[in-house]
C-alpha distance (Angstrom), angle and dihedral (degrees) to the residues before:
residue distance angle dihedral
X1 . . .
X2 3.53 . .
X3 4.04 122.3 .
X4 3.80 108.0 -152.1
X5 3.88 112.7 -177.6
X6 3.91 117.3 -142.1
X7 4.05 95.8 -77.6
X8 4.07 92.6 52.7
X9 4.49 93.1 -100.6
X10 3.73 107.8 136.7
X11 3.77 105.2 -121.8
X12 3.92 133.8 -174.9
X13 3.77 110.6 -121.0
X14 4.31 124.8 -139.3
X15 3.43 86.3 -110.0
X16 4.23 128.6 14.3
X17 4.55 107.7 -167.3
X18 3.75 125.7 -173.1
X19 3.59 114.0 -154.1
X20 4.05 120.8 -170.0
X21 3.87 125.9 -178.9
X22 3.31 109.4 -160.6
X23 4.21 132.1 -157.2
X24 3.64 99.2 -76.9
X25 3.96 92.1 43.9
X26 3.89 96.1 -100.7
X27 3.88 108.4 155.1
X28 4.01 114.5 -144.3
X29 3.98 126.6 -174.0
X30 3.78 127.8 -150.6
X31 3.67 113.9 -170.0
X32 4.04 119.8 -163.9
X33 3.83 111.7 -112.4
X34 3.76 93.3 11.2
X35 3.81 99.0 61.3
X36 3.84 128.6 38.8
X37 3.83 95.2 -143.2
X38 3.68 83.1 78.6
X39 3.92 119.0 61.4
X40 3.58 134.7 168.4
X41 3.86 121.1 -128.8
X42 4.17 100.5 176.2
X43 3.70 138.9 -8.6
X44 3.64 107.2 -59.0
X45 4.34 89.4 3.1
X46 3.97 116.8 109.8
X47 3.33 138.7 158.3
X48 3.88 147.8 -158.4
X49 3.92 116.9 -137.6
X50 4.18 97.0 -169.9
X51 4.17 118.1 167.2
X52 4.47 97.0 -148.6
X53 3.66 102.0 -154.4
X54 3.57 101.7 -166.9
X55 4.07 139.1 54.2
X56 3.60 118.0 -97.5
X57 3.78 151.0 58.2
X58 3.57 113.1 -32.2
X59 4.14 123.4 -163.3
X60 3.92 125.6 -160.0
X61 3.71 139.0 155.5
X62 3.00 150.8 173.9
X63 3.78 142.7 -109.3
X64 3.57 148.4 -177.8
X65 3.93 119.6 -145.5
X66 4.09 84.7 -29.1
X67 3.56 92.6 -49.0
X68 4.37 107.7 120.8
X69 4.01 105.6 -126.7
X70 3.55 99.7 170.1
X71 3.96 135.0 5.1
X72 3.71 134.0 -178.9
X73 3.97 149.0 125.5
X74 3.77 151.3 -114.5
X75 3.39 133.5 -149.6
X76 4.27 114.2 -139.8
X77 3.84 114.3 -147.4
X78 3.64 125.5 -146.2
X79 4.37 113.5 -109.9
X80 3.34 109.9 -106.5
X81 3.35 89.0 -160.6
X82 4.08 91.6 57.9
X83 3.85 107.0 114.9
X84 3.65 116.9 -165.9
X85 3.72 87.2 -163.8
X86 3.90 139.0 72.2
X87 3.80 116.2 -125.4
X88 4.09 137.3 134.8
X89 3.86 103.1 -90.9
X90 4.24 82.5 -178.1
């Protein structure tokens, strides 16, 4: 995520939250400089390193000092390598 003030400078906000909603609707929050899921890379640059462990539609956003800057989703696909089953793949 980039923050971009008004005249197109990056900028680093007070406060920088991740938000994810996962598959059965449970709301997390990542907070910059409280939680390492969120890192910064360059003024104004951040991102969220998350591990989804379940299928499904996933939502997140982002937001700057409670204010939403940028929302979306992404869908996560079943392996199809995942084998419920022992065996010799040799």
């Amino acid at each position: 995520m980039t923050f971009t003030n008004s005249a197109g400078a990056n900028y680093d906000p007070a406060t920088v939250v991740f938000r994810t909603v996962d598959p059965m609707d449970v709301n997390r929050s990542y907070t910059y400089g409280t939680d390492s899921e969120v890192t910064k890379t360059a003024t104004g640059k951040y991102k969220a390193t998350i591990a989804p462990n379940m299928c499904g539609r996933w939502f997140y956003r982002w937001e700057d000092t409670s204010t939403l800057v940028k929302e979306d989703d992404f869908i996560v696909h079943e392996s199809a390598f995942y084998q419920d089953i022992g065996g010799d793949y040799a």
